[in-house]
RODO-2510 file (C-alpha; in nm, 4 decimals, decimal comma):
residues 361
     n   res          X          Y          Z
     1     x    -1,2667     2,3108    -4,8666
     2     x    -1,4084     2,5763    -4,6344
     3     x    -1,1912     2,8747    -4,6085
     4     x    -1,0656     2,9968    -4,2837
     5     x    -1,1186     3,3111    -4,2050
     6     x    -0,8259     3,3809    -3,9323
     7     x    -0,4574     3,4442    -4,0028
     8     x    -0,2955     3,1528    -3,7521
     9     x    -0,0356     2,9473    -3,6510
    10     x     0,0653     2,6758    -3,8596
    11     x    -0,0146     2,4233    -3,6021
    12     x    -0,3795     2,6029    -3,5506
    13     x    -0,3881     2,5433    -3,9822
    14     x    -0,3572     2,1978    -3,9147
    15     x    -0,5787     2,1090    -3,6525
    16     x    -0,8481     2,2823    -3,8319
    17     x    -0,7691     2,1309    -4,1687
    18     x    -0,7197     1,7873    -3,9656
    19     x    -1,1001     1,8343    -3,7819
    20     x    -1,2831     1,9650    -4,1427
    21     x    -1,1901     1,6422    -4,3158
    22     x    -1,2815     1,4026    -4,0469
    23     x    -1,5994     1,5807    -3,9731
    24     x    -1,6617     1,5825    -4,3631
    25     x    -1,6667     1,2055    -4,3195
    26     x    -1,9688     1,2143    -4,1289
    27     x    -2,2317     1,1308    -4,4095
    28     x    -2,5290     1,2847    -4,1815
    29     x    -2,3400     1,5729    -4,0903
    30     x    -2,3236     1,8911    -4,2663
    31     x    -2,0680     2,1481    -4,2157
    32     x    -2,2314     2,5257    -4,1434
    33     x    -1,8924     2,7204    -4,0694
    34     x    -1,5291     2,6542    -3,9356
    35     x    -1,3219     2,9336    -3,8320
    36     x    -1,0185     2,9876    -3,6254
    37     x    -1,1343     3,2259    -3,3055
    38     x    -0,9631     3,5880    -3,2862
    39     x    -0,7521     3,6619    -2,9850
    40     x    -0,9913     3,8019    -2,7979
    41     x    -1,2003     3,3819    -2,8075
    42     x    -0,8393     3,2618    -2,7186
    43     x    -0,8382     3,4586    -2,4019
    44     x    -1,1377     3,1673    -2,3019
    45     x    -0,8994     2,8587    -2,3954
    46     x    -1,0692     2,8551    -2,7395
    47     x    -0,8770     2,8421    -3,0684
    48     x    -1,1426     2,6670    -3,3207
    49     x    -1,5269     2,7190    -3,3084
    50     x    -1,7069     2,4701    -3,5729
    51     x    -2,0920     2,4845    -3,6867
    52     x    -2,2665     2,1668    -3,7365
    53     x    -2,6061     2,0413    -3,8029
    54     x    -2,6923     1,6796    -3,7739
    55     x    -3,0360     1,5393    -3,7983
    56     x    -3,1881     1,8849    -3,8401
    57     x    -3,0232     1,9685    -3,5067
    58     x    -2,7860     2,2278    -3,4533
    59     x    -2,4107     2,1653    -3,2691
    60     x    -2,1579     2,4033    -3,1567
    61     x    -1,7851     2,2410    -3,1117
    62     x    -1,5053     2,4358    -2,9380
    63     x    -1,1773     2,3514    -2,9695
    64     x    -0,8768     2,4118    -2,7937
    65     x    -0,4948     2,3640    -2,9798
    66     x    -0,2282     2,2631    -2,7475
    67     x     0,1423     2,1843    -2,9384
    68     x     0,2208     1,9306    -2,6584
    69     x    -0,0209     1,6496    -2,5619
    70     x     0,1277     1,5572    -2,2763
    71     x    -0,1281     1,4623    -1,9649
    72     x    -0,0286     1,7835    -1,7759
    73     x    -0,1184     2,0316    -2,0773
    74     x    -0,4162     1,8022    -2,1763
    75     x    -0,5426     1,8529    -1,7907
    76     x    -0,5387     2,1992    -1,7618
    77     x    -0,6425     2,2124    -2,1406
    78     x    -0,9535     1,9883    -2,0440
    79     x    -1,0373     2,2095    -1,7257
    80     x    -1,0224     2,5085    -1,9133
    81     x    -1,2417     2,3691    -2,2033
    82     x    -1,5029     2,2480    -1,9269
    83     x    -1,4955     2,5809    -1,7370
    84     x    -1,5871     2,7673    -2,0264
    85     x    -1,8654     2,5922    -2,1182
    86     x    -2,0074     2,5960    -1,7652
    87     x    -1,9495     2,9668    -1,6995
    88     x    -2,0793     3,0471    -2,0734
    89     x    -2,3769     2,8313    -2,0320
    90     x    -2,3126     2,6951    -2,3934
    91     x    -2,4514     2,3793    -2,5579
    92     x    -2,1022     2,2770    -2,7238
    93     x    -1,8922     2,0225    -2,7195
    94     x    -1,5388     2,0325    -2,5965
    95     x    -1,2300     1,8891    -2,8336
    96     x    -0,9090     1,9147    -2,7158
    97     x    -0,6442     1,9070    -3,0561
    98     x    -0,2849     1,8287    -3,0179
    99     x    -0,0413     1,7110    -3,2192
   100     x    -0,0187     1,3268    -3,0213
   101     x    -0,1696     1,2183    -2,7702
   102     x    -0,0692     0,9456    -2,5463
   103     x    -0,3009     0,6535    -2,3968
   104     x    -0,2854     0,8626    -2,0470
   105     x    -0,3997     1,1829    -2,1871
   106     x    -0,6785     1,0443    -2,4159
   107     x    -0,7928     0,8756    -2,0519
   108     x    -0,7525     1,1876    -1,9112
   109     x    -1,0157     1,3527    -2,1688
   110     x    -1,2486     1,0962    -2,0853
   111     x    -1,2575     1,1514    -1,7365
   112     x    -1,3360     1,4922    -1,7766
   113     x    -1,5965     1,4149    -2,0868
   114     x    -1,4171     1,6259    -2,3601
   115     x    -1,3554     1,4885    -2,6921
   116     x    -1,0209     1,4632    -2,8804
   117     x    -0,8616     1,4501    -3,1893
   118     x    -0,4717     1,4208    -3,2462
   119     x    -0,2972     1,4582    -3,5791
   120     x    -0,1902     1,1078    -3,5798
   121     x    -0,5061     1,0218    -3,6047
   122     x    -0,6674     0,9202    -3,2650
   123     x    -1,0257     1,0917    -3,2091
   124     x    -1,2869     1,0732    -2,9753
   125     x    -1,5707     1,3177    -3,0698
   126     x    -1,9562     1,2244    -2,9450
   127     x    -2,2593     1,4647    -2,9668
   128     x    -2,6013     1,3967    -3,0662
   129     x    -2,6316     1,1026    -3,3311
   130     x    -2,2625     1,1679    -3,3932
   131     x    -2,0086     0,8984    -3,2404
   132     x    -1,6568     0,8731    -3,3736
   133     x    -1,3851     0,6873    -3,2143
   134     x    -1,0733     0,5492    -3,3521
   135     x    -0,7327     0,5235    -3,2510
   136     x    -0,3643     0,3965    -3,4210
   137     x    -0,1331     0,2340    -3,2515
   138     x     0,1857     0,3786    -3,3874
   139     x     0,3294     0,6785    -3,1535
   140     x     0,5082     0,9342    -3,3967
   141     x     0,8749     0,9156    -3,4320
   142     x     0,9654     1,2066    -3,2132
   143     x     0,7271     1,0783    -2,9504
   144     x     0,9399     0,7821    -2,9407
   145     x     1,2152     0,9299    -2,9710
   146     x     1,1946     1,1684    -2,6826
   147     x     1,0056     0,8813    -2,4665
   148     x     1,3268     0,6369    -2,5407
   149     x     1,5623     0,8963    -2,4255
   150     x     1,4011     0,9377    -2,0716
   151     x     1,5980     0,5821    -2,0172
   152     x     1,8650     0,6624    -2,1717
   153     x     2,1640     0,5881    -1,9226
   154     x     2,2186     0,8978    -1,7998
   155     x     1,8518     1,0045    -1,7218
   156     x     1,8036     0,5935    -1,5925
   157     x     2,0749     0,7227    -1,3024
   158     x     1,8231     0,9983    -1,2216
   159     x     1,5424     0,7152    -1,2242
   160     x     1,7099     0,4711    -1,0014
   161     x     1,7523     0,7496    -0,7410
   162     x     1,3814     0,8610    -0,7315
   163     x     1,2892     0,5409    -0,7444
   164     x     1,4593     0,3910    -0,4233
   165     x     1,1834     0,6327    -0,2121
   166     x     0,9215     0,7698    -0,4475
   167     x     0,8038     0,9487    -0,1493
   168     x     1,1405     1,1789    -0,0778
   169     x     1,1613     1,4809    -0,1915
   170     x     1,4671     1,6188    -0,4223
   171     x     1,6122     1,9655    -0,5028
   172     x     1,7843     1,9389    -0,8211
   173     x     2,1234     1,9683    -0,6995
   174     x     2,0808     1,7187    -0,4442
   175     x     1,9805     1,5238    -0,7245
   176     x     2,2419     1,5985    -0,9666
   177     x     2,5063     1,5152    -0,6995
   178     x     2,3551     1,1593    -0,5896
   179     x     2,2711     1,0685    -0,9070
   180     x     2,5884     1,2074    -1,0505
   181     x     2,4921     1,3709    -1,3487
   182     x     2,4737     1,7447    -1,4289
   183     x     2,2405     2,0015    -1,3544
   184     x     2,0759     1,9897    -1,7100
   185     x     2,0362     1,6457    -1,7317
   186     x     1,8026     1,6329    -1,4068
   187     x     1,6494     1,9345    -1,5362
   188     x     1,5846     1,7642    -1,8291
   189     x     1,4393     1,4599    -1,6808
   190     x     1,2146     1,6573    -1,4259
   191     x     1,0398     1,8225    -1,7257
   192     x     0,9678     1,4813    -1,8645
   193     x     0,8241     1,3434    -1,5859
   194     x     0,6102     1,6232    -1,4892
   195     x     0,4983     1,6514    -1,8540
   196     x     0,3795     1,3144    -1,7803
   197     x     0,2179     1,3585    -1,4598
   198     x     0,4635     1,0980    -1,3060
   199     x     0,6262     1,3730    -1,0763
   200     x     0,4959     1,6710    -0,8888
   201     x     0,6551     1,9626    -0,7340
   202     x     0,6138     2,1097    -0,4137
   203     x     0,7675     2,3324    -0,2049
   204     x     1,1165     2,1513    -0,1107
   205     x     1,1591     2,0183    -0,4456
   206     x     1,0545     1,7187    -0,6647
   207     x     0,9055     1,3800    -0,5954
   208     x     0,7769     1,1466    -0,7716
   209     x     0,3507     1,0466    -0,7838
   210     x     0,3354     0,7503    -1,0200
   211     x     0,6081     0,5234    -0,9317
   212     x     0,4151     0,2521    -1,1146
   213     x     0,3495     0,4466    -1,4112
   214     x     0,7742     0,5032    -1,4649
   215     x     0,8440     0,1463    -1,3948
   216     x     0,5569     0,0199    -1,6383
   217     x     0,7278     0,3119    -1,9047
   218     x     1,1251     0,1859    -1,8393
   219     x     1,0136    -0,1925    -1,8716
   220     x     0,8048    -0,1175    -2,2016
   221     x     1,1592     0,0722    -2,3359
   222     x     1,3876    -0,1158    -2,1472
   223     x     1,6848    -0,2554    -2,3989
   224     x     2,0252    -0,3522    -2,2633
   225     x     2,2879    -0,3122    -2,4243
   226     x     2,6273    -0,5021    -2,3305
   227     x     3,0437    -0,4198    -2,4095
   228     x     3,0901    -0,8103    -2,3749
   229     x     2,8834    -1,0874    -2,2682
   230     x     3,0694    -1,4075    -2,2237
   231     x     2,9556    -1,7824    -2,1077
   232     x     3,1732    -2,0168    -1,8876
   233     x     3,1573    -2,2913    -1,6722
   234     x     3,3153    -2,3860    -1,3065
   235     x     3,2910    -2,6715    -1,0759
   236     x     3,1749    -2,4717    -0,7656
   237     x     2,8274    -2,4956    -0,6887
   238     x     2,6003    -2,4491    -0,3802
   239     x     2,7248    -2,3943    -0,0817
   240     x     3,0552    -2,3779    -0,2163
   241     x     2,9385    -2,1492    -0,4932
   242     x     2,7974    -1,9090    -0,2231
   243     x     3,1393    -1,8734    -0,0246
   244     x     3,3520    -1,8306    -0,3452
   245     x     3,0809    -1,5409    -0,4410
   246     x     3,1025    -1,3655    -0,0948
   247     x     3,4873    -1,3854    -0,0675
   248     x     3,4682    -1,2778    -0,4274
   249     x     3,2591    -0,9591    -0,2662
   250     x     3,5313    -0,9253    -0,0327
   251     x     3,7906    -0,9063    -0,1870
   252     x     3,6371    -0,6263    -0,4664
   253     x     3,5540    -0,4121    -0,1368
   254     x     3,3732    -0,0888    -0,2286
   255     x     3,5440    -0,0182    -0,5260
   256     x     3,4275    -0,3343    -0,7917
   257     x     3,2044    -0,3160    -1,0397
   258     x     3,0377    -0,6833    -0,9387
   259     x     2,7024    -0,7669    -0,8930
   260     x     2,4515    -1,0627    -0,9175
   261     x     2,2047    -0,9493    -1,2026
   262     x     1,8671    -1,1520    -1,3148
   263     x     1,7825    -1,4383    -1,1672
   264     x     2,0791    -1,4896    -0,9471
   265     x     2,0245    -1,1247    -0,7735
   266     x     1,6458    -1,2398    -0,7680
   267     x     1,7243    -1,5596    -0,5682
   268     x     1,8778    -1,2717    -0,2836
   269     x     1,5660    -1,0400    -0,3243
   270     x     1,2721    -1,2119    -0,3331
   271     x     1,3057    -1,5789    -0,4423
   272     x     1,0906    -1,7388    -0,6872
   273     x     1,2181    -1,9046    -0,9763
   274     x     1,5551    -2,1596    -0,9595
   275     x     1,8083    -2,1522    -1,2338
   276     x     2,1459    -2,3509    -1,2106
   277     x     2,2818    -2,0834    -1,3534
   278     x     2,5229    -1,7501    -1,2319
   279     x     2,3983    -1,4440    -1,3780
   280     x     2,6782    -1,1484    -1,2939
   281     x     2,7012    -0,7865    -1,3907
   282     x     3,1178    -0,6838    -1,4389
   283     x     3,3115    -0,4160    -1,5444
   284     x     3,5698    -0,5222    -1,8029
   285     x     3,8868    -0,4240    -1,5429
   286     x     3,7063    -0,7085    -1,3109
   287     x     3,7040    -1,0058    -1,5146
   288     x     4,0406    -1,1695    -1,4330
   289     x     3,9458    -1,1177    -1,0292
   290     x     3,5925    -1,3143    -1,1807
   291     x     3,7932    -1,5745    -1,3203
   292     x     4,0429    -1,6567    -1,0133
   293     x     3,7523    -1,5869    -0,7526
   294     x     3,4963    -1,8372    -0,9345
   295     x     3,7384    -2,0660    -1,1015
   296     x     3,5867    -2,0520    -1,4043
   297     x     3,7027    -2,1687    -1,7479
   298     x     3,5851    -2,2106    -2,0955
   299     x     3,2143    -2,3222    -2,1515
   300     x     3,3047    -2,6357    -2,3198
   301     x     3,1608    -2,8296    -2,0614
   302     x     2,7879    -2,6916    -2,0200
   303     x     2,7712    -2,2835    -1,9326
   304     x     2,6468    -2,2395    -1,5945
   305     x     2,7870    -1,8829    -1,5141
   306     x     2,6996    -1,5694    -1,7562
   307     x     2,9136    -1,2818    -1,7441
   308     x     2,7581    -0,9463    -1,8839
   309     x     2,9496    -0,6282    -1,8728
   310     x     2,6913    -0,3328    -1,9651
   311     x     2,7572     0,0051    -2,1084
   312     x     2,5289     0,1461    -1,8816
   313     x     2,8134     0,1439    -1,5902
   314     x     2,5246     0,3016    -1,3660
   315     x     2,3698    -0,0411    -1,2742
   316     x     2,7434    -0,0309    -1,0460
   317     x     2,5818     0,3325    -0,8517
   318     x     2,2621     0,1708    -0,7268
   319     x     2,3511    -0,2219    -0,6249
   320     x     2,1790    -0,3460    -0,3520
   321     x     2,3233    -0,5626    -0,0305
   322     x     2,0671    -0,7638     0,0928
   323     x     2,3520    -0,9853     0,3117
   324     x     2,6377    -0,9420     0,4274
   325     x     2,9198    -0,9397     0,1373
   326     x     2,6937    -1,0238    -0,1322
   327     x     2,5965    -0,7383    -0,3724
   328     x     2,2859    -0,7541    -0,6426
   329     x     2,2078    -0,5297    -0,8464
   330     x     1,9213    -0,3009    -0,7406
   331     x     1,5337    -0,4124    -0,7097
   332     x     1,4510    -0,1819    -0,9748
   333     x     1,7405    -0,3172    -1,2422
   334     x     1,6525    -0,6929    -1,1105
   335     x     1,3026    -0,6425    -1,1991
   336     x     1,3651    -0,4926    -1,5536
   337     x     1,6250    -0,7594    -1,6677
   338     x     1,4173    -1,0404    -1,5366
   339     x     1,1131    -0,9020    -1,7978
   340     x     1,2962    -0,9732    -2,0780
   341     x     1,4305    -1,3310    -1,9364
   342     x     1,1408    -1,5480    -2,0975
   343     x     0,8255    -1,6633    -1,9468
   344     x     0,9777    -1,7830    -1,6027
   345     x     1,1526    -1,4904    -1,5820
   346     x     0,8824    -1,2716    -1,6643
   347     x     0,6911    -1,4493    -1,3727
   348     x     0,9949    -1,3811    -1,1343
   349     x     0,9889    -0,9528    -1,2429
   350     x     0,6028    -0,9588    -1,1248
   351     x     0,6717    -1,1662    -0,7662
   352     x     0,9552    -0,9612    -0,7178
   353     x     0,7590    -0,6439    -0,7998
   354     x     0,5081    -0,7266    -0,5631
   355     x     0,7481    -0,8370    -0,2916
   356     x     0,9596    -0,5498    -0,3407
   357     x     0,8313    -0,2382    -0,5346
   358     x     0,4997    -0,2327    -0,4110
   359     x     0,5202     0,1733    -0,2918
   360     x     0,2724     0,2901    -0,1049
   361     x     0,1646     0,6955     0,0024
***
């Protein structure tokens, strides 16, 4: 093992460590020198400098260490890298070295043509005869961890309220208020999402710049969870079933925690797919109104009306009234429930998605 010849970091250690045994792999390669850079090289953006020789042919590599990967350090990482080899007028190849890096930030890299490595072992490192590329598809435990949380119930009330106008702009107490959460928590989400890149701040605040991008994230971790979930069956159906749900509406006023979920608040949205069967979001405290309003009883007959009360009680903040006295549950919530509903429903989530969460600048 090469010694190196810099007191650092432990997370500098490792990158350097992490880069000398994957160049080492490199049959025509040889190794000249690896050293962590002095303060003064850091100054530049550069925390690694590596001699190579390949083929007879010399190669410089400089390497910037960043502890987060996410795309807004790996951007101004990347910029930095590229700046200093244009104003230096060096032959060297740019590596960016973080702990993870994410599908976005790897594409990020590419765009601006500087190679990568990530503990976890992704890499993308080209120069001269040298081409290495490889990637895992396993994110690291606290990378899923921490992306998980972001739609966690608490920060998915934040979501739902950025996501009715991406376009609006938020202070975080307006925020916190609306969304009814505190303070941290949208403090905490706003760092997440502009780690990401999925939000940008200007001067009145926070909005978001990658609508798509959060949806596509909250679908991919999107797991309900449900207090009770309970099957029944009543006589009423069509046009019968649609006044019973409206007086049902009615009667709740403002203050029930009611709404058409999957494919039944689809049918209100943006129609696509039929079921014969009532898909209903309640709080616990509504069921008996449920029961009287519907007049439903035991499923012994064939269950055509599914009753799901979630633990996430903020699906009841963002419903959505598309007529008069009949509540769904918001585009966004439709949309994420209908992804996991099988292959029709799956097809419903996209036609609804165009129809409805299409966003445009």
């Amino acid at each position: 093992m090469l010694k190196i010849t810099y007191p650092v970091k432990a997370m500098e250690g490792k990158a350097a460590s992490v880069l000398e045994r994957l160049l080492r792999e490199i049959p025509i390669l040889k190794l000249k020198t690896l050293k962590i850079d002095e303060p003064r090289d850091r100054d530049f953006g550069i925390d690694i400098t590596a001699q190579v020789n390949v083929g007879g042919e010399s190669y410089l590599l400089i390497c910037q260490v960043k502890s987060n990967g996410q795309p807004r350090f790996v951007r101004d990482a990347a910029h930095q890298l590229r700046n200093y080899v244009t104003h230096f007028k060096k032959q060297a190849t740019p590596i960016l070295i973080a702990p993870y890096l994410s599908a976005a930030s790897r594409e990020l890299c590419r765009e601006n043509d500087v190679s990568f490595l990530d503990l976890e072992g992704n890499a993308h490192i080209a120069f001269g005869a040298v081409y290495i590329d490889c990637s895992v598809s396993d994110k690291p435990i606290l990378e899923r961890r921490e992306f998980h949380s972001l739609f966690k119930p608490k920060s998915a009330q934040v979501l739902r309220i950025l996501l009715r106008n991406p376009n609006q702009v938020w202070k975080v107490v307006d925020l916190a208020e609306v969304a009814k959460v505190s303070l941290g928590h949208v403090s905490n989400v706003r760092k997440a999402l502009l780690d990401r890149e999925w939000a940008e701040i200007v001067p009145e605040g926070i909005h978001l710049t990658s609508p798509d991008a959060l949806l596509d994230g909250w679908k991919l971790a999107y797991r309900p969870s449900f207090e009770k979930e309970t099957r029944f069956y009543t006589t009423l159906h069509g046009s019968a079933m649609e006044r019973a749900i409206r007086d049902m509406f009615v009667g709740m006023k403002d203050d029930g925690k009611l709404a058409l979920a999957s494919f039944s608040a689809a049918h209100w949205i943006a129609p696509y797919a039929r079921t014969g069967t009532q898909f209903i979001y309640a709080d616990i405290s509504t069921l008996e109104c449920l029961h009287k309003a519907l007049s439903l009883s035991s499923a012994t007959k064939g269950e055509n009306v599914i009753v799901m009360c979630p633990k996430d009680t903020g699906v009841f903040l963002d419903t959505y009234e598309p007529s008069p006295n009949i509540r769904c549950t918001s585009p966004v919530q439709t949309y994420l429930d209908l992804s996991l509903a099988g292959e029709r429903g799956q097809e419903a989530a996209e036609y609804l998605r165009s129809a409805r969460l299409s966003w445009q600048k």
